[in-house]
C-alpha positions, 0 to 999 in steps of 0.5 A: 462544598462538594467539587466537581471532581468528586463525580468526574465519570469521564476523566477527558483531558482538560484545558483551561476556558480560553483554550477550550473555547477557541477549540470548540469555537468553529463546531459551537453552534452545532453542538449547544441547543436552544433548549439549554439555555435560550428556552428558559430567557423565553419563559422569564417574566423578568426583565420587560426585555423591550425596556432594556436600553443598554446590556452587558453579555458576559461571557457572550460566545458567538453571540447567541444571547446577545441575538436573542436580545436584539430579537427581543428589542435590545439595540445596545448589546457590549459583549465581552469573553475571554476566548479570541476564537468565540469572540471571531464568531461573535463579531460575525454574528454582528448582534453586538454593539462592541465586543472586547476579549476580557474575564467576566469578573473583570470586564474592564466596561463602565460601572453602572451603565446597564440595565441589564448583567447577562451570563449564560452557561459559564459559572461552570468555569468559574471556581469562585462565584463572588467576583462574578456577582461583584462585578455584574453588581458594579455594571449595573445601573440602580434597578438594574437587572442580572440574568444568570443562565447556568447548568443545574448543579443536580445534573452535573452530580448525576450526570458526572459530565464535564464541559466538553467538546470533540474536535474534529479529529480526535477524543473528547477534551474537558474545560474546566468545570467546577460545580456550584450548588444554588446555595453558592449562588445565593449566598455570592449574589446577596453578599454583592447587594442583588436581591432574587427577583425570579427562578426557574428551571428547565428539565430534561423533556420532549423537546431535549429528547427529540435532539438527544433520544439517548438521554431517555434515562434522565427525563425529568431531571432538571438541566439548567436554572436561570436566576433573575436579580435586582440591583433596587440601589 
């Protein structure tokens, strides 16, 4: 499988996740916009949100999606992430019914309790995805339901950007960044018992320009997919 360093353009220093994150927690919100991610949830036909009792969101951050969930009629939200500074302004937020600091692929929660698995924009850090799968499969509930938000394979290759942030004082800094092609995610989540249920993607169009005018090159490419799975045992 290809890796991310084999279309690296921009060589930042990098750090691992947690410290990444903890450094990029206080300007987070400024720089991550709804088009990447929120936008797609919005279009998903699955789950019936309103339906859903009880979610995990792994790799919750400050709490974006797990707002976007109470929003749309989820009351009982447990977040877990693995950076102390993203988890602060989660609990800020207060969209979550806990929140504990912990690694997506083991999140120390309770097996089989929730309706629905949700992770978005993190499988960019993860260098393997099975355990990931593994884990949501043992989270969730039978017709349990996993979300998984991530950036677009074929954006990362042509783009060659990193994850990455710029603090406040100072040069851009990467977190590290692994690709996976879809077929990886396919392949992990099968092997852990999901069966794909929904796919879509978002591209790179009016709305993304109107925040990002520069990124007139690369209208049309797509940016992030969401994968919808069922866990039907």
């Amino acid at each position: 499988m290809p890796a991310f360093a084999d279309f690296d353009r921009r060589n930042y220093p990098t750090v691992d996740v947690a410290t990444g994150y903890d450094g990029w927690a206080p300007t987070y919100e400024r720089t991550v916009l709804d088009v990447m991610d929120l936008a797609l949830l919005d279009r998903l036909r699955h789950p019936g949100w309103a339906q859903v009792r009880r979610a995990a969101d792994l790799g919750c951050g400050t709490g974006r999606t797990g707002d976007w969930l109470r929003r749309h009629g989820v009351t009982d939200i447990d977040g877990v992430d693995v950076s102390a500074g993203m988890l602060e302004r989660a609990r800020e937020r207060g969209a979550h019914t806990t929140l504990a600091q912990a690694d997506v692929r083991d999140t120390g929660l309770v097996s089989g309790a929730y309706d629905l698995v949700i992770a978005s924009l993190i499988d960019e850090h993860l260098p393997d995805l099975g355990p990931f799968y593994a884990e949501a499969w043992r989270l969730a509930a039978p017709g349990g339901t996993c979300v998984m938000v991530s950036f677009h394979p074929q954006f990362i290759m042509v783009t060659g950007m990193p994850t990455h942030y710029t603090p406040d004082a100072g040069e851009p800094v990467a977190i590290s960044t692994h690709l996976h092609l879809l077929s990886e995610h396919m392949t992990a989540a099968l092997n852990a018992g999901w069966v794909l249920t929904e796919i879509t993607e978002g591209l790179v169009d009016d709305a993304w320009l109107a925040a990002k005018p520069k990124w007139a090159e690369l209208r049309g490419q797509p940016f992030s997919v969401a994968l919808v799975w069922t866990r039907q045992s």
